[in-house]
Structure formats: C-alpha cells, structure tokens
N, C-alpha and C positions, 0 to 999 in steps of 0.2 A: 388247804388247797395245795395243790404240789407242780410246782412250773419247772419244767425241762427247757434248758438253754439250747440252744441248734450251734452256737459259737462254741470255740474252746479258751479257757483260762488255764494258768497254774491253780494250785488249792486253794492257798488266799487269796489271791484275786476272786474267783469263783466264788469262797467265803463273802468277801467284800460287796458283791453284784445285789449275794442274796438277804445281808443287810438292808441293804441301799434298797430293796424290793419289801421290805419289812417283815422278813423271814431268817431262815436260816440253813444251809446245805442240812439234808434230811438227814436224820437222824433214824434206821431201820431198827429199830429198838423193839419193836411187836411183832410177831407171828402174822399181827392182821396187816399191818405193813408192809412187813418183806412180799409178803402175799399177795397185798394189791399192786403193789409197783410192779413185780413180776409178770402181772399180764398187763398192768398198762405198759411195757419196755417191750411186748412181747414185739417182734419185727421190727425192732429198732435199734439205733446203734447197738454197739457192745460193749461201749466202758465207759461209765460216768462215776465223777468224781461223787462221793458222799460222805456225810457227816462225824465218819471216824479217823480219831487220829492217837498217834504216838509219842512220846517225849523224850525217850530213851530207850534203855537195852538195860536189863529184860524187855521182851517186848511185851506191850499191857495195852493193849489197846481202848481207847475208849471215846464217846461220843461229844460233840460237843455240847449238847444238854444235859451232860453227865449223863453219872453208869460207865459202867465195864462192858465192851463190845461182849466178849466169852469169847467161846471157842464154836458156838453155833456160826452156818450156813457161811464156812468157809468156804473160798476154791480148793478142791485139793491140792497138797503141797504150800498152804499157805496158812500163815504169813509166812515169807520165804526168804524179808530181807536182813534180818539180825539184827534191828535195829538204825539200818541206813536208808530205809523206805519208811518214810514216818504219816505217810497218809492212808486213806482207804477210798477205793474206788469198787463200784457194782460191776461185775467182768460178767460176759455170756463165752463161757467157748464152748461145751458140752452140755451146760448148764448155766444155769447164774448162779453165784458166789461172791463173796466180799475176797477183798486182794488187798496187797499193800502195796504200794508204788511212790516211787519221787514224788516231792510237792510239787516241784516247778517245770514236772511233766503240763502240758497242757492238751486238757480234757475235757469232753462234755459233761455237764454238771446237772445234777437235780436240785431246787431247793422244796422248801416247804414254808409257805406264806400264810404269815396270821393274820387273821380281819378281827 
C-alpha cells in the first residue's frame, strides 16, 4: 500500500511519520514501481521526498531497504550535489526523475505501508 502525505517534513522526520504508520519512505527499486507511482503522481505535486539516500562522497547512492540506487531514471544532470545533498526526492519538471536534495529541505513525501 503506498500513502502519500499532503504535509511537508525534512527526510527524517518524513522517515519517522512512515515508521510510526508501519512502513517505510518508498523505496522505487522496480521497474513496476517507478511505473506505478508515475501515474499514480500523475497531476500531482512535483517533489516528494523518497526512499534514497547518501552517506558520503563518492556519491553511491542507495535505498533504505538496501541495494544500490544505480544510475537508472535520474533527472538529467543529476545527482548534482557532490556529496552535500545526501537525500533523494521523485522531481517532475519535464519529466519524473530521482534528484538529490538537502535533508532538512521539507517536502511532500511518499511511504509504503506493510499489512
């Protein structure tokens, strides 16, 4: 099940929400995911926070249910922080794409809840 917040958080906090709901910030890790979320976001905001993150520089991005993010269904030009953008947010501007951004931006968020 995948619940979208209307509120904005930084990334942990956001993180914390989707705990607290018995889930976790999604993790787009499949082809059939990025996929489905894509038309469910369709005419909907255009930045929410999601399940990838950084620890350092190099940048290596990866999810928080483990695995390596890659280098699939970036925005162009991204990741673009060198290391001082240590989260990942779903961006629409021409398209959708994953981005890297400040944690303690605050952003709409997507989780994904286990029953």
């Amino acid at each position: 099940c995948v619940k979208y917040f209307t509120f904005k958080a930084n990334w942990g906090n956001a993180k914390g929400h989707c705990n607290h709901d018995g889930g976790y910030l999604i993790n787009l890790n499949t082809d059939k995911k990025y996929t489905t979320i894509m038309k469910m976001t369709a005419n909907s905001v255009d930045l929410y926070y999601i399940g990838g993150f950084t620890d350092g520089y190099p940048v290596d991005f990866k999810w928080t249910k483990g695995g390596s993010v890659g280098l699939q269904n970036w925005y162009q030009g991204e990741p673009n922080g060198n290391g001082t953008e240590k989260c990942m947010a779903l961006y629409y501007g021409s398209r959708w794409g994953f981005i890297d951004l400040p944690c303690l931006w605050s952003q709409h968020f997507i989780c994904e809840i286990l029953f």
